[in-house]
DOMILO-661458 format. One record per residue (C-alpha): x, y, z. Coordinates in steps of 0.001 Angstrom, whole numbers. Layout:
N
SITE, X, Y, Z
...
This chain:
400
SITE, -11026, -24348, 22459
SITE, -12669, -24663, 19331
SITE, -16102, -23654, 20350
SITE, -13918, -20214, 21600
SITE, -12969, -20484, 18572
SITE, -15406, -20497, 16328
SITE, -17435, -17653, 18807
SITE, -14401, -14849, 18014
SITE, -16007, -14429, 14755
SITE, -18444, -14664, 12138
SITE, -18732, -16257, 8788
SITE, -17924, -14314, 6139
SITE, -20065, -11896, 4282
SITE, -20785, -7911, 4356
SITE, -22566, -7486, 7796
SITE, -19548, -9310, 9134
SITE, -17326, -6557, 8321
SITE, -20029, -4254, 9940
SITE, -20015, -6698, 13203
SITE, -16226, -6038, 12920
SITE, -16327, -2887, 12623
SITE, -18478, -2036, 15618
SITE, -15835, -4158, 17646
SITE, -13584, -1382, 17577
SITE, -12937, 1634, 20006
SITE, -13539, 3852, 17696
SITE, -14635, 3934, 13796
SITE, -10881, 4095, 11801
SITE, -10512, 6365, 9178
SITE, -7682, 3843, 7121
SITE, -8955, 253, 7335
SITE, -5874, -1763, 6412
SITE, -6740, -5476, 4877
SITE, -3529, -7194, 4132
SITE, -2625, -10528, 2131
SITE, 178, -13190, 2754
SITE, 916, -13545, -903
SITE, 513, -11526, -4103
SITE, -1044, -12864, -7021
SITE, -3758, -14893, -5639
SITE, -7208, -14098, -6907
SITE, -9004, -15422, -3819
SITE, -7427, -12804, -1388
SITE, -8717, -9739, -4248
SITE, -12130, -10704, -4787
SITE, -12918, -11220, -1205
SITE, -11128, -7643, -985
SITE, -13632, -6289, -3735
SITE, -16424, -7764, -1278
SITE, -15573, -5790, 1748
SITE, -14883, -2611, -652
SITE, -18374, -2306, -1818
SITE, -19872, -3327, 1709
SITE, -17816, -685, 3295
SITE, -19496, 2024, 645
SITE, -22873, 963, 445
SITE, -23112, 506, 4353
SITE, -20563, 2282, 5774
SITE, -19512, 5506, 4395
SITE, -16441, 4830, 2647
SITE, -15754, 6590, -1063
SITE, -12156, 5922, -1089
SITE, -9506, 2494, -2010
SITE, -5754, 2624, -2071
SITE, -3380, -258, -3019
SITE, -316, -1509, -3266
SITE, 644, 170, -6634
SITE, 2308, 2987, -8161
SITE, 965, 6189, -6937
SITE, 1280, 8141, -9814
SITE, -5, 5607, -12478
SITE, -2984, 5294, -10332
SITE, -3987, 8504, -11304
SITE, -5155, 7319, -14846
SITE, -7595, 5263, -12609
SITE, -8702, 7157, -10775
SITE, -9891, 9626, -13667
SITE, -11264, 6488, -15120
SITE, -13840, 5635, -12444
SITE, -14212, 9198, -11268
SITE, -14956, 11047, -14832
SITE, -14839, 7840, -17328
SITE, -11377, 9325, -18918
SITE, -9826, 6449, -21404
SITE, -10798, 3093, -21195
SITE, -11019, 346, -19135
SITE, -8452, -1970, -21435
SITE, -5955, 1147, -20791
SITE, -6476, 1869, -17513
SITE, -5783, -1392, -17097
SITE, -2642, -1503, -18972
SITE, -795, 1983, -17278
SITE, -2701, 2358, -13964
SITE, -1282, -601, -12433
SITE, 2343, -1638, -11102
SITE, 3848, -4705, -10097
SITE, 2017, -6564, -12875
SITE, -1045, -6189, -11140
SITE, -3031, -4493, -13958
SITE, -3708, -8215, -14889
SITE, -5480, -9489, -12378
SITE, -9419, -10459, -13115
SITE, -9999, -9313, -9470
SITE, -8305, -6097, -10013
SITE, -10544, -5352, -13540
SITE, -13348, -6226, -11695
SITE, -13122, -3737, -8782
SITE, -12306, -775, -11322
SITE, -15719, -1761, -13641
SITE, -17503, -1633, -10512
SITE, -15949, 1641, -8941
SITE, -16953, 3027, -12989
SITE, -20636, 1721, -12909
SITE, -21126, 3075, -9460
SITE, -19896, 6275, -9912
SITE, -21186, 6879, -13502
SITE, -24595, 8672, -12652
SITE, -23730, 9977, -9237
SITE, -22607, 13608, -8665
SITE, -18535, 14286, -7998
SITE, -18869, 14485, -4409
SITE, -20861, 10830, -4384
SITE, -17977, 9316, -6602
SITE, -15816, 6614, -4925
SITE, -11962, 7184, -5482
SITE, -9120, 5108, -6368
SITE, -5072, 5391, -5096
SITE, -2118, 3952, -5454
SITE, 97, 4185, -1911
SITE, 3177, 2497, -3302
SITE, 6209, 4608, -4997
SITE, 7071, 4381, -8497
SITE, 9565, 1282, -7637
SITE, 8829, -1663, -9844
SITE, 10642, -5025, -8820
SITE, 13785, -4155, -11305
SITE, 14174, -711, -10414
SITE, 12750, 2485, -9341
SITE, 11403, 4904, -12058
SITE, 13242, 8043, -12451
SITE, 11654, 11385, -11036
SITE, 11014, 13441, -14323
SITE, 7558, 13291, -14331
SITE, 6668, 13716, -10853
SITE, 9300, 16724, -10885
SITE, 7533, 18027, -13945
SITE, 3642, 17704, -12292
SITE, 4939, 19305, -9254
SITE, 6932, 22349, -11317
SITE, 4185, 22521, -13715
SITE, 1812, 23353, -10829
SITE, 3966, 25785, -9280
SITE, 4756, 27682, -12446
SITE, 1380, 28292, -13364
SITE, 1402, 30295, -10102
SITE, 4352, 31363, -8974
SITE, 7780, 32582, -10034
SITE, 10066, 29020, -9323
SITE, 13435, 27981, -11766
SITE, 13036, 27249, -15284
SITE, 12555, 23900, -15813
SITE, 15537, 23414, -18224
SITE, 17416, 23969, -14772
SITE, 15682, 20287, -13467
SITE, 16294, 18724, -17351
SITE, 19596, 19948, -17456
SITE, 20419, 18640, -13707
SITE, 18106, 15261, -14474
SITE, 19636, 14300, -18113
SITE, 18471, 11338, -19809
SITE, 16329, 9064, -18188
SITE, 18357, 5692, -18950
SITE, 20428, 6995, -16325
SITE, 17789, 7035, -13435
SITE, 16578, 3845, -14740
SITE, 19494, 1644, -15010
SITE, 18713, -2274, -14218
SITE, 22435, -3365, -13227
SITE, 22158, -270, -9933
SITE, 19392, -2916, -8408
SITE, 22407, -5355, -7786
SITE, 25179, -2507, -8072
SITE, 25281, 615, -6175
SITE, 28196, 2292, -8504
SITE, 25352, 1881, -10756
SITE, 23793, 4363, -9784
SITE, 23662, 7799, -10426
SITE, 21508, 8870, -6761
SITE, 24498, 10333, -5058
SITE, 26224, 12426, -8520
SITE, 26333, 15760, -7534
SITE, 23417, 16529, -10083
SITE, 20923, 14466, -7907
SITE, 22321, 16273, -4968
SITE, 21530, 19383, -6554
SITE, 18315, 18312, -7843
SITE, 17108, 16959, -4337
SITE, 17582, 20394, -3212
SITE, 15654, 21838, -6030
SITE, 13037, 19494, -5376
SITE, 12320, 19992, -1555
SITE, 12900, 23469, -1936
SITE, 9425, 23045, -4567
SITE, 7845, 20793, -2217
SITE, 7883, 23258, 640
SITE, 6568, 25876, -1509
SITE, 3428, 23881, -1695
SITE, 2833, 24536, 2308
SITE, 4117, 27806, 2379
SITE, 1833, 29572, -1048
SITE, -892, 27139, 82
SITE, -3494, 29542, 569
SITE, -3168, 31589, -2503
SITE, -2377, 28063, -4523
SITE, -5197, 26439, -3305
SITE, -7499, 29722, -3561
SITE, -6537, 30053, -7006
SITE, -7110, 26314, -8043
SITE, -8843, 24247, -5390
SITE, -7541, 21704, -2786
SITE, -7647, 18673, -5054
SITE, -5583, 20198, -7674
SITE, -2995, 21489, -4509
SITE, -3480, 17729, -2794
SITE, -2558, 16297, -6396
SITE, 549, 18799, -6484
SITE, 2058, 17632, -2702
SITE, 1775, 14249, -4364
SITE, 3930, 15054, -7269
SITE, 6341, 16929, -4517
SITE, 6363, 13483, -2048
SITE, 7162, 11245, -4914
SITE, 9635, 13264, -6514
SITE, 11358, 13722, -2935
SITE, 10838, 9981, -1776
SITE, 12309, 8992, -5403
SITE, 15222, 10949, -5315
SITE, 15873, 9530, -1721
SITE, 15086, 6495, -3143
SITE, 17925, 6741, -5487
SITE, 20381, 7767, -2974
SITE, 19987, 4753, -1262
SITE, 20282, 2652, -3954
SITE, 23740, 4625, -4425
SITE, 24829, 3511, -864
SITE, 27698, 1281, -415
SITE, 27514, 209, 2865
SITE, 26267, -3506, 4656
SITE, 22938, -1264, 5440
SITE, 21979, -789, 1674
SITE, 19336, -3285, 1365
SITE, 17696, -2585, 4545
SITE, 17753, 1341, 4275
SITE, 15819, 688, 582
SITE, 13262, -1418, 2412
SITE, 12695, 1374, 5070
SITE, 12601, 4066, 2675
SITE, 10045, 2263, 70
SITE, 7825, 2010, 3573
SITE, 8410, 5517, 4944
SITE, 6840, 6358, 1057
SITE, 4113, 4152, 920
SITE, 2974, 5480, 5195
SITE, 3331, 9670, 3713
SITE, 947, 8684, 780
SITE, -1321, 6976, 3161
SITE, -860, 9890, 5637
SITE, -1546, 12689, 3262
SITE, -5087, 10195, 1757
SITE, -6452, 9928, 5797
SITE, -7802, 13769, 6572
SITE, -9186, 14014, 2504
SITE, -10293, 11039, 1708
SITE, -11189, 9175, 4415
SITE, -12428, 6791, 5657
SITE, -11055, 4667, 3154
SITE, -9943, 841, 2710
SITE, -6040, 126, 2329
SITE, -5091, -2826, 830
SITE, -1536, -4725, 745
SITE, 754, -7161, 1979
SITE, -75, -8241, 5609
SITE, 3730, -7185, 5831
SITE, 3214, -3817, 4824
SITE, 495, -3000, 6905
SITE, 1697, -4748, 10067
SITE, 1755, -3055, 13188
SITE, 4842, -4711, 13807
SITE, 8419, -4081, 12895
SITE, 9243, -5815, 9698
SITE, 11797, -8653, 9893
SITE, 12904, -10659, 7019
SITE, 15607, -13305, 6901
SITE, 17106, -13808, 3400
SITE, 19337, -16696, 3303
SITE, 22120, -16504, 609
SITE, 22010, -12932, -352
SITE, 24983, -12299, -1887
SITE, 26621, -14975, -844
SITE, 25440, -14324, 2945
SITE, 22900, -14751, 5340
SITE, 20708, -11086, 6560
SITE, 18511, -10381, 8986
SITE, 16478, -7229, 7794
SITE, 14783, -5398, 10292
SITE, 12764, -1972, 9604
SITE, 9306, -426, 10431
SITE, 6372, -1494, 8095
SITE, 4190, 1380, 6548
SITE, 1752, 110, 8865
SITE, 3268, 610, 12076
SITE, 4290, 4274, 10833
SITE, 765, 4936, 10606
SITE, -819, 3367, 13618
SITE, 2021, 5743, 15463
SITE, 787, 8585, 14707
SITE, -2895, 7901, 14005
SITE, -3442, 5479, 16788
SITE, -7122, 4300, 17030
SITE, -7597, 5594, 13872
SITE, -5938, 3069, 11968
SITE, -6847, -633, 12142
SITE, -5810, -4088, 10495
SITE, -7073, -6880, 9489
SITE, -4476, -9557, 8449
SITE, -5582, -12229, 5836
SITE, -4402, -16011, 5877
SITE, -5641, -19128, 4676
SITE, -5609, -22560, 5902
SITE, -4573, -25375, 3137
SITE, -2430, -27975, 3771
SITE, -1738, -26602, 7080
SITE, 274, -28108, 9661
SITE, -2279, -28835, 12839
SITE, 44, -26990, 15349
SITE, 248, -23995, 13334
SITE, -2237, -20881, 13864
SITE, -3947, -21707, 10319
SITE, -3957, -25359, 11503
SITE, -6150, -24674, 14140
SITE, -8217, -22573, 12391
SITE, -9088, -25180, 9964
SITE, -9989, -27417, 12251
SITE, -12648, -25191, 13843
SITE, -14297, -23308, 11719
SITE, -16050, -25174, 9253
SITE, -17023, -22126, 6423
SITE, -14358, -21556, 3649
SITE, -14217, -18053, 4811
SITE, -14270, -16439, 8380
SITE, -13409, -13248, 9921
SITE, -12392, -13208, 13100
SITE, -12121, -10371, 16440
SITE, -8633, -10889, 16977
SITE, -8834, -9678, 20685
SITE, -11559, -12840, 20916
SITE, -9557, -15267, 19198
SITE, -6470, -14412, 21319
SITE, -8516, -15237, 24526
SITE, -9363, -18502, 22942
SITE, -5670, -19146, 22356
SITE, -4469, -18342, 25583
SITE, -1703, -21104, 26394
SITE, -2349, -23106, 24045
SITE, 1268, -23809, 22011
SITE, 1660, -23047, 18412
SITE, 4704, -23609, 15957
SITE, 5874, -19996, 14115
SITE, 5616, -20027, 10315
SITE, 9101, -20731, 8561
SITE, 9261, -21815, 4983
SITE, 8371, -18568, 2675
SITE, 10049, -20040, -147
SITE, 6895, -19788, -2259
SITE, 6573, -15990, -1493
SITE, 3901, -17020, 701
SITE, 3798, -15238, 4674
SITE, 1829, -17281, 7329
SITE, 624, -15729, 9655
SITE, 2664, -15656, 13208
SITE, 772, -16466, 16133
SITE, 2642, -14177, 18367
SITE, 1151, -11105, 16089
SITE, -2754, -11794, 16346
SITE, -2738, -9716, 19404
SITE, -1441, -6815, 17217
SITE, -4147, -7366, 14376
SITE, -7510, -6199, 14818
SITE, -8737, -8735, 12716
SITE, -8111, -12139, 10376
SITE, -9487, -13022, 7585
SITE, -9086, -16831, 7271
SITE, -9875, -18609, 3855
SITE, -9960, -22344, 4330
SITE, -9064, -23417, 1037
SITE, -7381, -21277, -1940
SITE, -9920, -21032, -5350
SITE, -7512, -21044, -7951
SITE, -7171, -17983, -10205
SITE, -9147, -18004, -13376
């Protein structure tokens, strides 16, 4: 078995990815490389490596992560046109804390010294795929209401937008920390955000109907950069109403809807920016369903079940979309998945066919993961047949 192995793969480096890549049916335009954990360095850098293989080998001029769509505009303009600076960029491009990150500074100097004597349509491009929904809260959806009404306005006759102050009012009260926990909290189902979601999709359909004189008279970047305004002020105010739900189904419903955003962003990137890599949790890219057992949850045990942004995505583009899952092997159990692959491949880091490694696995018996107490996600054994891909890192270099 380990000989199998150790032939579904190849150590790691850039022509691997290449080897990988030419394993597939067809060349996908969203490559999807996920992590088990956030935070670790290890999992980033080795992301930064396939990044610039993928565009000095094999076409690719686009990167979207798990961060706030809208903030990543400020990097984007930052690697693309050298607006602000890379200490800033840093600071309000990122969410999640991930602004931070060595790895993450790393991959934006490089994107900025690649692109910095090559013409526009050379330049390599950098998104955020996640909504504005930081860990205590979800931002409120001024200023994706005012990008998206400020674009419209400059063309077309649309509301005054005192109409969407008046009906938004201060922000505090789209921002609240205690509706995270509380769903009276919230203000998501007031008849003002009723109206305004009405407002808002009404805008947002505008951009499909007027989008041949919109994007004659500006240009499809500057209309693509509107309908992302219009999703993220639609998916935030849905966003909202869900956190103003009552019911059992509350938690489960947010979890869905923060997915259904982050699978319309990448949607909308695929047919303008693709081929392009997508990076995330190996839970948010899954092909599977998502299930997550919380134990305790207000004062209760759940079983949370809802479809990934990733399985959203290979629906609808099918071979188009592929995933590679990343896990890593210390302190392994033997019987587990990364068990095994410790014990047979003897490079710190390997990526493997997953349609070859499931051949070599064939009967053998392997324990599921269990303890995620650490935030960490094994991988199952039961999903390599639905990856296209693992990355396995033995061992875990510590973050600087």
């Amino acid at each position: 078995m380990e000989s199998a192995i150790l032939d579904s793969g190849w150590p790691f480096e850039g022509a691997a990815i290449t080897k990988l890549l030419r394993s597939f049916p067809a060349p996908p335009r969203l490559l999807g490389l996920g992590e088990p954990t956030h935070g670790e360095e290890a999992f980033l850098r080795r992301r930064n490596e396939v990044f610039r293989h993928l565009v000095e080998h094999e076409g690719h001029r686009s990167i979207a992560i798990e961060s706030d769509c809208l903030a990543a505009l400020a990097v984007d303009a930052y690697v693309t046109e050298g607006a602000g600076t890379l200490d800033d960029v840093m600071r309000r491009g990122f969410s999640h804390r991930v602004g931070g990150s060595a790895a993450n500074r790393e991959l934006v100097s490089w994107m900025r010294e690649h692109n910095r004597h090559r013409p526009a349509a050379e330049r390599v491009r950098f998104f955020g795929f996640d909504g504005p929904l930081e860990p205590a809260g979800p931002a409120g959806p001024r200023p994706a209401l005012a990008g998206l009404h400020g674009y419209l306005a400059a063309h077309l006759d649309v509301p005054p937008f005192d109409t969407i102050d008046r009906l938004l009012g201060a922000d505090s009260r789209w921002t609240n920390p205690d509706a995270t926990m509380d769903p009276t909290r919230s203000v998501g189902r007031s008849p003002e955000a009723v109206e305004l979601r009405l407002l808002a999709d009404d805008l947002a359909a505008l951009l499909t109907a007027e989008s041949p004189r919109l994007i004659a008279a500006t240009s499809r970047e500057a209309w693509w950069r509107a309908c992302l305004f219009g999703r993220t002020a639609t998916g935030l105010l849905r966003y909202h109403a869900g956190m103003a739900d009552t019911s059992p189904s509350r938690v489960v419903r947010l979890m869905g809807l923060r997915d259904t955003m982050m699978a319309e962003n990448l949607l909308a990137l695929a047919p303008h920016y693709g081929p392009l890599l997508v990076h995330a949790h190996n839970r948010h890219l899954q092909r599977d369903r998502s299930v997550w057992r919380t134990a305790g949850w207000q004062g209760g045990d759940l079983l949370l079940e809802w479809w990934s942004a990733g399985s959203i995505v290979a629906a609808q583009l099918g071979e188009e979309y592929a995933f590679i899952a990343s896990t890593a092997g210390a302190d392994s159990p033997p019987d587990t998945l990364e068990g095994v692959l410790r014990a047979a491949l003897p490079h710190d880091a390997y990526l493997i066919a997953s349609n070859r490694l499931a051949g070599a696995l064939k009967g053998v018996e392997l324990s599921p993961p269990t303890d995620t107490s650490s935030g960490y996600f094994a991988l199952d054994p039961g999903q390599v047949d639905t990856t296209d891909g693992i990355l396995f890192l033995s061992t875990i270099t510590p973050a600087e």
